[in-house]
N, C-alpha and C positions, 0 to 999 in steps of 0.2 A: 747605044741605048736609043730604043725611037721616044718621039715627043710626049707618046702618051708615056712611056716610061719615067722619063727627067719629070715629069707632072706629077706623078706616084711619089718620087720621090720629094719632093718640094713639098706634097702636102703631108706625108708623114713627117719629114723633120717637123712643120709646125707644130702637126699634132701631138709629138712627142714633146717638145717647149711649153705648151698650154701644159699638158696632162702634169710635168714637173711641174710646175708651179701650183697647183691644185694637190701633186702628191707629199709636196711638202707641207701643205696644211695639215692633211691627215695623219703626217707622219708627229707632226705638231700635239694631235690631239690622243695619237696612242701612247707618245710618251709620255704626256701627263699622266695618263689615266693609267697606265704600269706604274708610275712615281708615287701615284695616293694608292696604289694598292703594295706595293714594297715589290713588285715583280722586279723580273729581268728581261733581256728581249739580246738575243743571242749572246747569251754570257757575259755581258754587262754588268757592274752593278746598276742600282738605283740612279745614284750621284752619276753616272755615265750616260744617262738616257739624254741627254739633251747635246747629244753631239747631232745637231741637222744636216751636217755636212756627209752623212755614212749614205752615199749613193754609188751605182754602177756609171764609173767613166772611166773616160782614155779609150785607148785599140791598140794590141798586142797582135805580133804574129808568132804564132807558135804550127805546130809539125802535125799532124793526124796522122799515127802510126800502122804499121802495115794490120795492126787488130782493131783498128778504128779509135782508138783510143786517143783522149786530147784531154791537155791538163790545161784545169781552169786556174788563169793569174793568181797567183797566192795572195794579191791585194783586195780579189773579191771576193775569194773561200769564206771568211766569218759571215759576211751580209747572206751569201748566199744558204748558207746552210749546206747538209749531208743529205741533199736528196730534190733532184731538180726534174721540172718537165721542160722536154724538147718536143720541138711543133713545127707544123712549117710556117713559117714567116713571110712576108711579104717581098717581092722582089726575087725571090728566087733566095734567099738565105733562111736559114734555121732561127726563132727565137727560143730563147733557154729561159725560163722562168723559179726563180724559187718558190716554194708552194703557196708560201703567205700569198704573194701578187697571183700564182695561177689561180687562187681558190678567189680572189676578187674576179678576176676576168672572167671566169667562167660564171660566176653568180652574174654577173652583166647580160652575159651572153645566153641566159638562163632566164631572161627574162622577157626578151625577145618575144615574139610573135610567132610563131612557126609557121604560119599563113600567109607569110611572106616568102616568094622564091628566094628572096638575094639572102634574107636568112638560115635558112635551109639549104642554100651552098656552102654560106659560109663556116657554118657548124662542121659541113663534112669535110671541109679544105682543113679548116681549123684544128677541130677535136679530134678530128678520127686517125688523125696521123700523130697526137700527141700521146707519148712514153714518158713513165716516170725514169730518174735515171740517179745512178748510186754516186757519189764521187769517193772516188777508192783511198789508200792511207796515202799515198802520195799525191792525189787533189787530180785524179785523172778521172776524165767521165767517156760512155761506152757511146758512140753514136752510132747508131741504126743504119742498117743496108739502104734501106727504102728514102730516110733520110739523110744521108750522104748522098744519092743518085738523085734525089731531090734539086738538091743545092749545086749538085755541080762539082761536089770537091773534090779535091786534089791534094796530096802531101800537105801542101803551101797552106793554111788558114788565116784570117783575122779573126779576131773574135773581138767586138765593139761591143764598150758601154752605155747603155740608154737608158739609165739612172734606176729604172725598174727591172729591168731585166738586160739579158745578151745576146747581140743578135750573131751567129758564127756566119764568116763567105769565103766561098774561095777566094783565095789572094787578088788573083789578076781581075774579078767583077769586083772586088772592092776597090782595088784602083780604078777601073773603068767609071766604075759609079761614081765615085766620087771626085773624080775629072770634073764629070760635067753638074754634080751640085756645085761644086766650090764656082764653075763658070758663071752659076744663077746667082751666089748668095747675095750678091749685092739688092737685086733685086725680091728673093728672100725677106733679108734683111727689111727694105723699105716696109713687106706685108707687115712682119710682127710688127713694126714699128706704129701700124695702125691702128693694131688692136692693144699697146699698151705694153705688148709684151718686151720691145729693144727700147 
């Protein structure tokens, strides 16, 4: 990975630290406000809403089958829901979104400027390669020619948690990658530590 790459990476992991900590407030504020209305929020009851801990982590490696086909951890099936967008992601891997959080990013990104070059790249990197996508009775979801040839992949997958959403890589760049983050995190580390966040 050249140095602007380990850079990318460095400053996503932060931004993905910030944004948790920020998405745990909201998540804060939809649970009350399903509590006073008697709702549910993925088949929950009421009394159940205040689990803050129901986020996407860890990293699994599972198989991408010769029909493209890859089953999502049965530990994030509930949070995720029966019906996910995949996109392409930064770095060269897929992000996987459940609609709840696509339909926030998108209204972000919808808010944008369009009179802006870097935003009007970024919409076409972003949106124009994003598919909605079914998760079948066995918890398998379909990925796309265009985005498999995207990413790189191979039989071999990771598929990592980032507490909103999931980002899929092929095996060997997810090793490669994360060689050379865990080399910086010390340094990492010292950044959040500035802004509050370690």
């Amino acid at each position: 990975m050249s140095c602007g790459g380990a850079k990318w990476c460095i400053v996503y992991v932060w931004w993905e630290i910030v944004v948790y900590f920020r998405h745990k407030v909201y998540r804060r504020e939809v649970h009350l406000e399903l509590y006073r209305n008697r709702s549910t929020d993925c088949g929950r009851f009421p009394g159940e809403l205040f689990n803050y801990q129901d986020m996407l982590i860890g990293e699994y490696k599972h198989t991408l089958d010769p029909k493209k086909r890859l089953s999502v951890p049965s530990k994030w099936r509930m949070d995720l829901g029966t019906t996910l967008v995949v996109t392409r992601g930064l770095d060269n891997c897929l992000f996987v979104y459940p609609m709840r959080e696509w339909e926030k990013i998108t209204n972000k990104i919808g808010d944008l400027s369009l009179g802006q070059a870097d935003t009007r790249s970024f919409n076409r990197f972003f949106l124009s390669g994003a598919v909605e996508v079914e998760v079948d009775s066995v918890g398998r979801i379909l990925v796309p020619d265009y985005l498999k040839e995207y990413a790189g992949l191979d039989a071999k997958v990771v598929l990592a948690g980032l507490h909103t959403h999931i980002e899929i890589w092929d095996e060997t760049k997810w090793t490669d990658t994360m060689t050379q983050i865990e080399q910086q995190a010390d340094s990492l580390a010292e950044k959040l530590g500035t802004i509050g966040v370690l």
